[in-house]
C-alpha atoms as an extended CHARMM CRD file, in Angstrom:
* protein
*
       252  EXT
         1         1  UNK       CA              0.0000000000        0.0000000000        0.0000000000  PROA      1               0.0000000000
         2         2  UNK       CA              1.1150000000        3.4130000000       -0.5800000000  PROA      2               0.0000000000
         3         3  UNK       CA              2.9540000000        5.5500000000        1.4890000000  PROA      3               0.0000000000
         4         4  UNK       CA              1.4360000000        8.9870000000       -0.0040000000  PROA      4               0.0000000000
         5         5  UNK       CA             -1.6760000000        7.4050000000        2.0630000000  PROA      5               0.0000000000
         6         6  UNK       CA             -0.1490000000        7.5880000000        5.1150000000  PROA      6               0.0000000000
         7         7  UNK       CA              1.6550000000       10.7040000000        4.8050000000  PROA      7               0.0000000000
         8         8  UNK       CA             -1.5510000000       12.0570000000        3.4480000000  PROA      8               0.0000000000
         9         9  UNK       CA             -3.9640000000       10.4880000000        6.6540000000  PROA      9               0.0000000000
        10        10  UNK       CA             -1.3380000000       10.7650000000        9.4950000000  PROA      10              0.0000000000
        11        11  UNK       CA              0.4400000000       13.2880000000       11.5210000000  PROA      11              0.0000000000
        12        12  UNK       CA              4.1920000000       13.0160000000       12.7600000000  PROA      12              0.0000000000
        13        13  UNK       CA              4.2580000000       12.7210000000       16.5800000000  PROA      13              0.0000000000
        14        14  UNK       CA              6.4070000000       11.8550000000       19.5570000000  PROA      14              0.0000000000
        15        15  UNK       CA              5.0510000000        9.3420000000       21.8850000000  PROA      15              0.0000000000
        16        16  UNK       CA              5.1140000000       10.7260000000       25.3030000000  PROA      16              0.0000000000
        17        17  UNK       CA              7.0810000000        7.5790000000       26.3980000000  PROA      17              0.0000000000
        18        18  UNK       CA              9.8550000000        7.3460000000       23.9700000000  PROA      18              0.0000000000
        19        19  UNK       CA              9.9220000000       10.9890000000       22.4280000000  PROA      19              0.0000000000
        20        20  UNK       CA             13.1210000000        9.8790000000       20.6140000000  PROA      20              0.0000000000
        21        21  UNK       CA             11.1390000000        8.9510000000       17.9430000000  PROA      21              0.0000000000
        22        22  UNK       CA              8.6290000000       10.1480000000       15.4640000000  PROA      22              0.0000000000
        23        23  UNK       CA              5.6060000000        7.6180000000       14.1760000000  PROA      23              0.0000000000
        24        24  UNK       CA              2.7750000000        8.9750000000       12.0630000000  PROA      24              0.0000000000
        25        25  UNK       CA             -0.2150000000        8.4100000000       13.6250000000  PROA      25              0.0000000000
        26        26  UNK       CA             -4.0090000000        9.5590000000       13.3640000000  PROA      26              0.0000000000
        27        27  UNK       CA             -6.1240000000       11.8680000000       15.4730000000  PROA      27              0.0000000000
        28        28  UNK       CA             -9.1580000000       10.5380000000       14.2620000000  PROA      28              0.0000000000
        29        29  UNK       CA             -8.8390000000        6.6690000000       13.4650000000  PROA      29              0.0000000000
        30        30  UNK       CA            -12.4230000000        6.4930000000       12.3360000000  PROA      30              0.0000000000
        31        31  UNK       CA            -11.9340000000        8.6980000000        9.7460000000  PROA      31              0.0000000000
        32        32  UNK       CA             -9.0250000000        7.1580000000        8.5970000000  PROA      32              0.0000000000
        33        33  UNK       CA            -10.4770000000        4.0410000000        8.7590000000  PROA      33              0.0000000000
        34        34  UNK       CA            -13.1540000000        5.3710000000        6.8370000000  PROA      34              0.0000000000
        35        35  UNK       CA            -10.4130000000        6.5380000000        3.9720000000  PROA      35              0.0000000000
        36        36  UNK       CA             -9.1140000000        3.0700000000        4.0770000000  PROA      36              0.0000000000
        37        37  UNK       CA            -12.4020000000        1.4390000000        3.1240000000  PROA      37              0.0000000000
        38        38  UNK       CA            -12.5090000000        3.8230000000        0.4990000000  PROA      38              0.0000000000
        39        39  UNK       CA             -9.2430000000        3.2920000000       -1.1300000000  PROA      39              0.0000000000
        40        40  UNK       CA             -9.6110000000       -0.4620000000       -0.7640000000  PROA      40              0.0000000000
        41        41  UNK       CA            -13.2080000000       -0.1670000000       -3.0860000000  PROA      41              0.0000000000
        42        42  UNK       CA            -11.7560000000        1.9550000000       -5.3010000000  PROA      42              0.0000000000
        43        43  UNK       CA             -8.5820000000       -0.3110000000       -6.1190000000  PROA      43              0.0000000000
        44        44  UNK       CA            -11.3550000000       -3.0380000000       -6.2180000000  PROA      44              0.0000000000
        45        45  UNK       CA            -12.8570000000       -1.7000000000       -8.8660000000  PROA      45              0.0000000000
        46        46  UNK       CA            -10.2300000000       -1.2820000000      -11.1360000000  PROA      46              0.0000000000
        47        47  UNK       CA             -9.3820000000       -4.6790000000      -10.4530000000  PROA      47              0.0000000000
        48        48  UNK       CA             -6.3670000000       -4.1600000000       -8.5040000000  PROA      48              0.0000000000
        49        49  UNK       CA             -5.1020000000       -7.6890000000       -7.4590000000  PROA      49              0.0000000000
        50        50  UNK       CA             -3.2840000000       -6.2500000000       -4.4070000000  PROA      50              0.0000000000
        51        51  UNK       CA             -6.6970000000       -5.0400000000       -2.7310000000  PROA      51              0.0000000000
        52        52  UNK       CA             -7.2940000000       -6.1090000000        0.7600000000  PROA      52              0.0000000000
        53        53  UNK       CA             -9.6280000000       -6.9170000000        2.6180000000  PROA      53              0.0000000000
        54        54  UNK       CA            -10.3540000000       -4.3520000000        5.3590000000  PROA      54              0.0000000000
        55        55  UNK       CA            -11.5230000000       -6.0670000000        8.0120000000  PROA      55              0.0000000000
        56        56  UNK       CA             -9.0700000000       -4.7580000000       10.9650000000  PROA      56              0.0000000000
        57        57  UNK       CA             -8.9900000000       -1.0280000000       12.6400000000  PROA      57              0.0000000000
        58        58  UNK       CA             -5.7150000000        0.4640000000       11.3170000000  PROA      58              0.0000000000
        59        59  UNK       CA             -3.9020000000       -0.2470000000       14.7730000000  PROA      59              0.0000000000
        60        60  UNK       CA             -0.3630000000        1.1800000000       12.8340000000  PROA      60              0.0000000000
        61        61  UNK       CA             -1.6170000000        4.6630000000       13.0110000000  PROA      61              0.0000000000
        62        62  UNK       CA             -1.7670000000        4.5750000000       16.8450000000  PROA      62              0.0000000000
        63        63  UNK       CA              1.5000000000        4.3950000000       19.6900000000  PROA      63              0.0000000000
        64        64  UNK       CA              0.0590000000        2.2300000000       21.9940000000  PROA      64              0.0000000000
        65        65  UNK       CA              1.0990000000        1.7420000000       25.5510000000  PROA      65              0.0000000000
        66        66  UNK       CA              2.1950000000       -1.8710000000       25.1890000000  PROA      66              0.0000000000
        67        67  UNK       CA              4.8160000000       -0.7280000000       22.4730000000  PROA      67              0.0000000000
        68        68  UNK       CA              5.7490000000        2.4750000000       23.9100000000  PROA      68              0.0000000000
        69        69  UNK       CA              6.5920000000        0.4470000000       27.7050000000  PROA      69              0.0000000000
        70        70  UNK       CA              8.4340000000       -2.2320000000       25.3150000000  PROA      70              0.0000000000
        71        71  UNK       CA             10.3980000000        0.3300000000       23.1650000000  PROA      71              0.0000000000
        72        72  UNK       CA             10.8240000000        2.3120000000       26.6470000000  PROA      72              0.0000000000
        73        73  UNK       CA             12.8000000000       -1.0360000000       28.3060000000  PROA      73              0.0000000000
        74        74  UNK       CA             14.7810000000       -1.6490000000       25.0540000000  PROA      74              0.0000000000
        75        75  UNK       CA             16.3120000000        1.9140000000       24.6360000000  PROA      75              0.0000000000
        76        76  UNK       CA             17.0250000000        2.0950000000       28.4990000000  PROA      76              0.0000000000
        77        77  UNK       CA             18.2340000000       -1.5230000000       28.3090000000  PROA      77              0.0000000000
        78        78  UNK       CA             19.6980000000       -2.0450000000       24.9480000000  PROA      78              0.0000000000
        79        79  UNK       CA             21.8560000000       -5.0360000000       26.3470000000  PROA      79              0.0000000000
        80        80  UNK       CA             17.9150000000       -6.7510000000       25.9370000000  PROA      80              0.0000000000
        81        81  UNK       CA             18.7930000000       -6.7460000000       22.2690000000  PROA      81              0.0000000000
        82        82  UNK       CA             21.9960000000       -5.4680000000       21.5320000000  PROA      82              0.0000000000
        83        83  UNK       CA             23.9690000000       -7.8490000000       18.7900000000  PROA      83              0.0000000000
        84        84  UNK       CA             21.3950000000      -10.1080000000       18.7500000000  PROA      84              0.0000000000
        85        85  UNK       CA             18.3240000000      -11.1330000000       16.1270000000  PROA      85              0.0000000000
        86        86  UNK       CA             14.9340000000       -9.6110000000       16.6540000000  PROA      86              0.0000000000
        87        87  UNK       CA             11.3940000000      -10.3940000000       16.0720000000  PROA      87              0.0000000000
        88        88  UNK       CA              8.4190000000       -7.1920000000       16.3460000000  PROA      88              0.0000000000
        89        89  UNK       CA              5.5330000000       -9.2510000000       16.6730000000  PROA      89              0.0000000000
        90        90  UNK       CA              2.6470000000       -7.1400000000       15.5780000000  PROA      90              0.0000000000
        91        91  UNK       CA              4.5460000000       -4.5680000000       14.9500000000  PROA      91              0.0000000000
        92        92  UNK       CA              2.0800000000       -1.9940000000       13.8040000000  PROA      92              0.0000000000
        93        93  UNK       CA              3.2490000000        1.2710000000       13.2400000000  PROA      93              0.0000000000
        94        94  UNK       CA              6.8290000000       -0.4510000000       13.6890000000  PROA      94              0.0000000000
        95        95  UNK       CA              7.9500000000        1.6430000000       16.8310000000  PROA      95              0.0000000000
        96        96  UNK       CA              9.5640000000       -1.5000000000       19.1350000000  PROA      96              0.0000000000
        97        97  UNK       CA             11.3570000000       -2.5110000000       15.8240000000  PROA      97              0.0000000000
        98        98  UNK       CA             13.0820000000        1.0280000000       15.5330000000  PROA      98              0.0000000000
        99        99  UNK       CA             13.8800000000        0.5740000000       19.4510000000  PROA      99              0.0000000000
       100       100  UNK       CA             15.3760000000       -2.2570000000       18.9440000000  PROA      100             0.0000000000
       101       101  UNK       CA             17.3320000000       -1.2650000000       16.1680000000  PROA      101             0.0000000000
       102       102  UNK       CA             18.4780000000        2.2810000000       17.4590000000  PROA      102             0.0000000000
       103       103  UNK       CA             19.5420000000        0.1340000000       20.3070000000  PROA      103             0.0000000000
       104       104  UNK       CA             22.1530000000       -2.2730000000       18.4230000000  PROA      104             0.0000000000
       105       105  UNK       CA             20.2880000000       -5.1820000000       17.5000000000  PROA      105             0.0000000000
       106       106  UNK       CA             22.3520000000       -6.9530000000       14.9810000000  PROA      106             0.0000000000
       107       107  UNK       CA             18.8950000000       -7.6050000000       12.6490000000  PROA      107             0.0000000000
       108       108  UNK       CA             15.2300000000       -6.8230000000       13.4540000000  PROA      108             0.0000000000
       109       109  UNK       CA             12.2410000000       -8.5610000000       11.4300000000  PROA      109             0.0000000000
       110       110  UNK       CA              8.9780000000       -6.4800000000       12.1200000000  PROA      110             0.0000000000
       111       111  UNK       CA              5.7240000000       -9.3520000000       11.4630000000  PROA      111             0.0000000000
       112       112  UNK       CA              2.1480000000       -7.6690000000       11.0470000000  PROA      112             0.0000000000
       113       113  UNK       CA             -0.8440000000       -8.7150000000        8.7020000000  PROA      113             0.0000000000
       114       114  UNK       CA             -2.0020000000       -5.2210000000        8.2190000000  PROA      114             0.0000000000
       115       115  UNK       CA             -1.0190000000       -4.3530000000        4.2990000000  PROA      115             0.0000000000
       116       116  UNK       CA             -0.7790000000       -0.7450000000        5.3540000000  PROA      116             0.0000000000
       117       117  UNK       CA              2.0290000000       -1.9460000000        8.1170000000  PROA      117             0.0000000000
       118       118  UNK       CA              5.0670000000       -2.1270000000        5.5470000000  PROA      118             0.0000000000
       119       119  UNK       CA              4.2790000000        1.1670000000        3.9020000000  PROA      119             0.0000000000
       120       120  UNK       CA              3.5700000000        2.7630000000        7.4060000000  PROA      120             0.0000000000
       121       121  UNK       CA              6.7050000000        1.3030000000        8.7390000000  PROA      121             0.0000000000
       122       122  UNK       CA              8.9570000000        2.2680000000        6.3680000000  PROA      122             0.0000000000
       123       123  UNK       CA              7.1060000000        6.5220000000        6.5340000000  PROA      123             0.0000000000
       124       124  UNK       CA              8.3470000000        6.5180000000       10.1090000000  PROA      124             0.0000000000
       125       125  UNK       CA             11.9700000000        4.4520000000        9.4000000000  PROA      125             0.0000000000
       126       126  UNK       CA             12.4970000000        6.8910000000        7.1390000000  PROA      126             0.0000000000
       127       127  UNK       CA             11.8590000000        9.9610000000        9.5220000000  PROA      127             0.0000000000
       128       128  UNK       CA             14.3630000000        8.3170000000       12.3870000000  PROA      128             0.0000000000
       129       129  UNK       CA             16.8740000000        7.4960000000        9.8930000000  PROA      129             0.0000000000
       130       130  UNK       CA             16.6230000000        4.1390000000       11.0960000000  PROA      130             0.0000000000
       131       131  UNK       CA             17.5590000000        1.2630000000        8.3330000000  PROA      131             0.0000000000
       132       132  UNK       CA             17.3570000000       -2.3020000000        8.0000000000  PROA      132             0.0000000000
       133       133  UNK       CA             13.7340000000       -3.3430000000        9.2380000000  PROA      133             0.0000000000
       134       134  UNK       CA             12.3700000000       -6.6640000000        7.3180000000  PROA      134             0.0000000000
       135       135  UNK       CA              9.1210000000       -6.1580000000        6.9870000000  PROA      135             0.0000000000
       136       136  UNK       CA              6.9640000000       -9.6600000000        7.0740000000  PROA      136             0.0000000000
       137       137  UNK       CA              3.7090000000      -11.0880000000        7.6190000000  PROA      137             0.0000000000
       138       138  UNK       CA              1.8080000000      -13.7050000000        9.5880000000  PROA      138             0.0000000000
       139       139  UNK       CA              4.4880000000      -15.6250000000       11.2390000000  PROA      139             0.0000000000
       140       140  UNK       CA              2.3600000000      -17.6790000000       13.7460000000  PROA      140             0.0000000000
       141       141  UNK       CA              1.0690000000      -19.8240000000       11.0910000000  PROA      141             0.0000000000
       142       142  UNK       CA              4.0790000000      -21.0160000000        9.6220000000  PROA      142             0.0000000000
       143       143  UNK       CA              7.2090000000      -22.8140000000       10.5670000000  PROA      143             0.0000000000
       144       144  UNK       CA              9.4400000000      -21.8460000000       13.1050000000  PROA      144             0.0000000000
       145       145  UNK       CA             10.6290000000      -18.0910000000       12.3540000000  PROA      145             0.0000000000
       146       146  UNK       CA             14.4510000000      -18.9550000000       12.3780000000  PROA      146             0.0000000000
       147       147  UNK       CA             17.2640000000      -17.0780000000       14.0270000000  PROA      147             0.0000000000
       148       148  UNK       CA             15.1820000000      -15.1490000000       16.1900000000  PROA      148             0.0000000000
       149       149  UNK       CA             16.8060000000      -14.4500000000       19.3510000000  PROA      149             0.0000000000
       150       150  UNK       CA             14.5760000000      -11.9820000000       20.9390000000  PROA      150             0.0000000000
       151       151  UNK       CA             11.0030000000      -11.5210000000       20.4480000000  PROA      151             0.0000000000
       152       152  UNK       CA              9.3400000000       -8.0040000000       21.3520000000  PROA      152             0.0000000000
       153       153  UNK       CA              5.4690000000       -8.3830000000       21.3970000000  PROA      153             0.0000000000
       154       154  UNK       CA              3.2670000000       -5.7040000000       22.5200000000  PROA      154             0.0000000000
       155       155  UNK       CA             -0.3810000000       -4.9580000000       23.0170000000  PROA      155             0.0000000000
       156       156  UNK       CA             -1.3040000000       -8.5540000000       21.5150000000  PROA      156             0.0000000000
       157       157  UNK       CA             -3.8170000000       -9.5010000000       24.6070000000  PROA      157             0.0000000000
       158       158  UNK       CA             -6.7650000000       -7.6200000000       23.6780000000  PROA      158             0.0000000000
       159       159  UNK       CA             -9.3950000000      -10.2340000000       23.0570000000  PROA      159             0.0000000000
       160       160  UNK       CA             -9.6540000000      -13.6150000000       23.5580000000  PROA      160             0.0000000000
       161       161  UNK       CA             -8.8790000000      -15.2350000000       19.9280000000  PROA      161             0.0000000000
       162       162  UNK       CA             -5.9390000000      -13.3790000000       19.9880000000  PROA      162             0.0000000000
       163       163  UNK       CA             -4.1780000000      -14.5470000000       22.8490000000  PROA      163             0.0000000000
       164       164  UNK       CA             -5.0960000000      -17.9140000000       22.2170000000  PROA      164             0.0000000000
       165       165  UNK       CA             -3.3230000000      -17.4230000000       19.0850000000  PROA      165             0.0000000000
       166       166  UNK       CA             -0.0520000000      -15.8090000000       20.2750000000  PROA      166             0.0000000000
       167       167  UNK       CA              0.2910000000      -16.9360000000       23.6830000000  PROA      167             0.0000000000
       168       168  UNK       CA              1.0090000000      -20.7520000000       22.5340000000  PROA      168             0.0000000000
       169       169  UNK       CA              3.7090000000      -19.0840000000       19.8040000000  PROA      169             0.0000000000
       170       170  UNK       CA              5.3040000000      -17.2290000000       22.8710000000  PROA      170             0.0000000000
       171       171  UNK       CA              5.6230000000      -19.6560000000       25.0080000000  PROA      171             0.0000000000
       172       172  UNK       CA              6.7640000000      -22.2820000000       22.1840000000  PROA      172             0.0000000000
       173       173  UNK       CA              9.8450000000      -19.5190000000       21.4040000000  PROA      173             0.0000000000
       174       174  UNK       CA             10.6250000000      -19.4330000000       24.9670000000  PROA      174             0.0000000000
       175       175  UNK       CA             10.7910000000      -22.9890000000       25.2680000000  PROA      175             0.0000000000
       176       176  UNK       CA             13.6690000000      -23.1550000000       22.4160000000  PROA      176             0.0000000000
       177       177  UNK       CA             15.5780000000      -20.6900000000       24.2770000000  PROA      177             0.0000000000
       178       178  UNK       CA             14.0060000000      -17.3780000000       22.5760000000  PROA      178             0.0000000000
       179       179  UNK       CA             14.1790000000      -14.1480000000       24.9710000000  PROA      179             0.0000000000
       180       180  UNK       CA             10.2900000000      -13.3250000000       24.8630000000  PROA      180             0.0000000000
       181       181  UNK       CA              9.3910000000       -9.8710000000       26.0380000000  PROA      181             0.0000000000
       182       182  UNK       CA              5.7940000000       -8.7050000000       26.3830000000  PROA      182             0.0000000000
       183       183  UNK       CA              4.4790000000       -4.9970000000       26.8150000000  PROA      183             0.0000000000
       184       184  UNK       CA              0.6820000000       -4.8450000000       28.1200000000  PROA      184             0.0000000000
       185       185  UNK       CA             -1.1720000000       -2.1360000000       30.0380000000  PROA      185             0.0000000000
       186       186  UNK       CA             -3.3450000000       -5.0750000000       31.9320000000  PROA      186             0.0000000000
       187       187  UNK       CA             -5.8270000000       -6.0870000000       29.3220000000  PROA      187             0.0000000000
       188       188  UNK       CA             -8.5580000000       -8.3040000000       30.0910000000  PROA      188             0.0000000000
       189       189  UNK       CA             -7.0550000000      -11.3060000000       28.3620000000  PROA      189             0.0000000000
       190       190  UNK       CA             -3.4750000000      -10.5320000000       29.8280000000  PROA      190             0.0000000000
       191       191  UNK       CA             -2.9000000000      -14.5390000000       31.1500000000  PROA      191             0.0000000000
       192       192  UNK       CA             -2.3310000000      -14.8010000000       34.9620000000  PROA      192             0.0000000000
       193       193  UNK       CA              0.1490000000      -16.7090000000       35.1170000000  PROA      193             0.0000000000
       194       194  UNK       CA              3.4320000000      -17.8360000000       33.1540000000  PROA      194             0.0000000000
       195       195  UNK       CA              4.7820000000      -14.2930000000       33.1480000000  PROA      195             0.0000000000
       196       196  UNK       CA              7.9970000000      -12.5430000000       34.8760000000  PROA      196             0.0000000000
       197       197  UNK       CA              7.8040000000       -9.0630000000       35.7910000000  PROA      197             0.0000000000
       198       198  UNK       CA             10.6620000000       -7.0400000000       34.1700000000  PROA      198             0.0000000000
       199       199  UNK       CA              9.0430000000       -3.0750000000       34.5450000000  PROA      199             0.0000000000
       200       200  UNK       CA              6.2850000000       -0.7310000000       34.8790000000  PROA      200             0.0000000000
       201       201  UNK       CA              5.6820000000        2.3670000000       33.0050000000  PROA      201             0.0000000000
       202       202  UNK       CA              2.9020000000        4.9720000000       33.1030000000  PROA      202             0.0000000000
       203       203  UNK       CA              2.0240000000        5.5260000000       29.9950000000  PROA      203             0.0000000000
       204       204  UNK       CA              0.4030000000        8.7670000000       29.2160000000  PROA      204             0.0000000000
       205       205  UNK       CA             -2.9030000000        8.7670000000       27.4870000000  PROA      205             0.0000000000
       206       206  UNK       CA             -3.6100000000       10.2070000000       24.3200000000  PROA      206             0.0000000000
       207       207  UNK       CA             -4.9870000000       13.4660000000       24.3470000000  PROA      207             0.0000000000
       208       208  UNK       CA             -6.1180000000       12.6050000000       28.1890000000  PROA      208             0.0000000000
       209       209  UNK       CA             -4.3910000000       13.9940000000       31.8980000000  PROA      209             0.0000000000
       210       210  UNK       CA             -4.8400000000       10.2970000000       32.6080000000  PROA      210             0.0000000000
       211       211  UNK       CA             -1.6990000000        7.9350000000       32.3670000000  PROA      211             0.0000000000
       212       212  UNK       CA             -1.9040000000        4.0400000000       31.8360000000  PROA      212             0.0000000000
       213       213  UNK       CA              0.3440000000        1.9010000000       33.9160000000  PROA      213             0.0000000000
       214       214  UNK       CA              1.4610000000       -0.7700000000       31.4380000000  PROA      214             0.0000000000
       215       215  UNK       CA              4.2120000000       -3.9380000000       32.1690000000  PROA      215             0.0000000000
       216       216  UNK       CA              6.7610000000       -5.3270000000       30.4540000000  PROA      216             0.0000000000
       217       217  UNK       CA              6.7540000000       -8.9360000000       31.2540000000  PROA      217             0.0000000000
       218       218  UNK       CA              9.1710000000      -12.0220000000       30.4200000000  PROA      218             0.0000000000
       219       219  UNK       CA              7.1050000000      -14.9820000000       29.1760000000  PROA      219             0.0000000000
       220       220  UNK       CA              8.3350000000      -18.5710000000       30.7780000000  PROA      220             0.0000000000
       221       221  UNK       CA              8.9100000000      -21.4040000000       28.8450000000  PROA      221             0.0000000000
       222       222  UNK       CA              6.5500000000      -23.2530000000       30.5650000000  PROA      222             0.0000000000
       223       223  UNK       CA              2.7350000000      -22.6180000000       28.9980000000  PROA      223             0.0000000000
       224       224  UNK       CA              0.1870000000      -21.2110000000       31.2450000000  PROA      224             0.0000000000
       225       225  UNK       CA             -2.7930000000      -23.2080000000       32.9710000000  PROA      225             0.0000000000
       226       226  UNK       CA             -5.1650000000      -20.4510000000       31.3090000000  PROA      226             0.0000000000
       227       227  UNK       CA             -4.6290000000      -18.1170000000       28.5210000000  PROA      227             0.0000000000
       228       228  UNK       CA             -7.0170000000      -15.6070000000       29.4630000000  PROA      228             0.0000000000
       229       229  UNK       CA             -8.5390000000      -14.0010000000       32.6240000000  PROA      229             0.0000000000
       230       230  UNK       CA            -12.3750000000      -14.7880000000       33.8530000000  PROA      230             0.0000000000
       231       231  UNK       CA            -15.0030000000      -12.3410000000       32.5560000000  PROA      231             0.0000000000
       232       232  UNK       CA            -15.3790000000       -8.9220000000       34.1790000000  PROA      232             0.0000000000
       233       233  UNK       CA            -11.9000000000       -8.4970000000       35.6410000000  PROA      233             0.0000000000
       234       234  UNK       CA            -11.2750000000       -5.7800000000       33.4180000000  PROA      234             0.0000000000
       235       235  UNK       CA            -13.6330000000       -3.7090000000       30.9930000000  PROA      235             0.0000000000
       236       236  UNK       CA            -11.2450000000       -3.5150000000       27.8600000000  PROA      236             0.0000000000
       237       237  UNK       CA            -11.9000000000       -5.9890000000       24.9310000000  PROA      237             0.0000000000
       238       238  UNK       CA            -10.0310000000       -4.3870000000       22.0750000000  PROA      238             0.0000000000
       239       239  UNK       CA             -7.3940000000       -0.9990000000       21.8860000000  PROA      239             0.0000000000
       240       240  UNK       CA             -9.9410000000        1.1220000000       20.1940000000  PROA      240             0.0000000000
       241       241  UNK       CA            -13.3820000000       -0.3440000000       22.1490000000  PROA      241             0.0000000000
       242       242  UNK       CA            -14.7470000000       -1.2950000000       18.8030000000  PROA      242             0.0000000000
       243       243  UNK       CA            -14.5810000000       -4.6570000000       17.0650000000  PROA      243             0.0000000000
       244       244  UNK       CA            -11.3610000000       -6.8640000000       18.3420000000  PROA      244             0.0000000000
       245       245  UNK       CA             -8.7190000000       -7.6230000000       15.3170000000  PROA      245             0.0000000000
       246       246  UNK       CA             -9.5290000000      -11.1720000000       14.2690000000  PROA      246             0.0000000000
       247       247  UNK       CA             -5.7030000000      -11.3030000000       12.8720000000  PROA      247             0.0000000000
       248       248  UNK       CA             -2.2630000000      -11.3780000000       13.9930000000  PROA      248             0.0000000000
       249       249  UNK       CA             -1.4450000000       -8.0600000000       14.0640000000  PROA      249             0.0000000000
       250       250  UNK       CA             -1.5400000000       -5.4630000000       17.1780000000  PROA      250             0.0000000000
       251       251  UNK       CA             -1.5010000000       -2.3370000000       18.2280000000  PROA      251             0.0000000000
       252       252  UNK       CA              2.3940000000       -1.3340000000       18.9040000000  PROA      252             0.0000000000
């Protein structure tokens, strides 16, 4: 997809947590959902074979606490990736990948279903000067991603089919000896257990005097007894309230 469109629907900003970096993102994601829809009818009717479905709420356009907290711990701790091989799983607007490369990783692969992702990934690579991001797609379907020594995930609890999707890929990569990192601001599917505490961030809300406290977390080897929390210990079902990403990709 092109990156006129997200020049042309996005704004540069810093996020509050890591304002060493500039990501477009949008002020009104409706709307640009709403452009989105648009474009993707428009290429369907001339036939265009690359025309997506648009199914998903363009999480890329957003920071969202989860990668901010994870992009946070890797800049302040770059020996958490330094010379070593990096996945960004759902890697949205790509914001953990360029933390992990500004802070020496020796190769960073940024995964995410979204067709907008490589385009919007490579707007805000571009404006940090920051090289070297491989751009892929669904990994968690496939065979095992290989040479991956560190994988950054964040924001990828926020409904139920979704962390039953990633949680078993997480814990699989741990369990070969993979350094799994996971940035959440305590979403109702977050799982209770197999999950080390690494930090704690408050994470300023967008356009709000509110902050979020958000976690990074290490996730064990071993797989937890439940991948998701019982209903009604926490309200939020999806990052933007509205209908929960049926794919692998997140809101970083």
């Amino acid at each position: 997809m092109s990156r006129d469109f997200v020049l042309a629907y996005t704004q540069a900003r810093r996020p509050t947590l890591v304002p060493e970096f500039t990501v477009r993102t949008a002020a009104d994601v409706v709307a640009l959902w709403e452009a989105i829809q648009r474009e993707h009818d428009t290429a369907g009717q001339a036939g265009c074979r690359q025309a997506a479905q648009v199914s998903n709420p363009p999480f890329w356009a957003a920071a969202w606490p989860g990668g901010q907290a994870l992009a946070r711990y890797v800049l302040d701790h770059p020996e958490s990736v330094a010379f070593r091989t990096v996945l960004d799983l759902g890697s949205g607007s790509g914001l953990v990948a360029l933390a992990a490369a500004r802070a020496g990783a020796s190769s960073v692969m940024a995964s995410d279903v979204d067709p907008y992702c490589p385009a919007a990934i490579a707007v805000n690579a571009a404006a940090n000067d920051v090289t070297g991001i491989q751009v892929v797609g669904n990994v968690l379907d496939g065979d095992d991603v290989p040479d991956i020594e560190v994988i950054l995930a964040g924001d990828v609890c926020y409904d139920r089919a979704m962390t039953e999707r990633v949680l078993p890929f997480l814990h699989a990569a741990a369990r070969r000896g993979c350094d799994v990192l996971l940035g959440d601001p305590d979403r109702a599917y977050l799982p209770r257990t197999g999950l080390e505490f690494v930090a704690a961030y408050d994470v300023p809300e967008v356009d709000a005097p509110t902050s979020r406290r958000t976690t990074v977390w290490r996730v064990r080897a071993a797989r937890p007894m439940s991948s998701a929390r019982p209903a009604g210990l926490n309200p939020d079902r999806s990052p933007t309230g509205g209908t929960p990403c049926a794919a692998p990709c997140s809101p970083s």
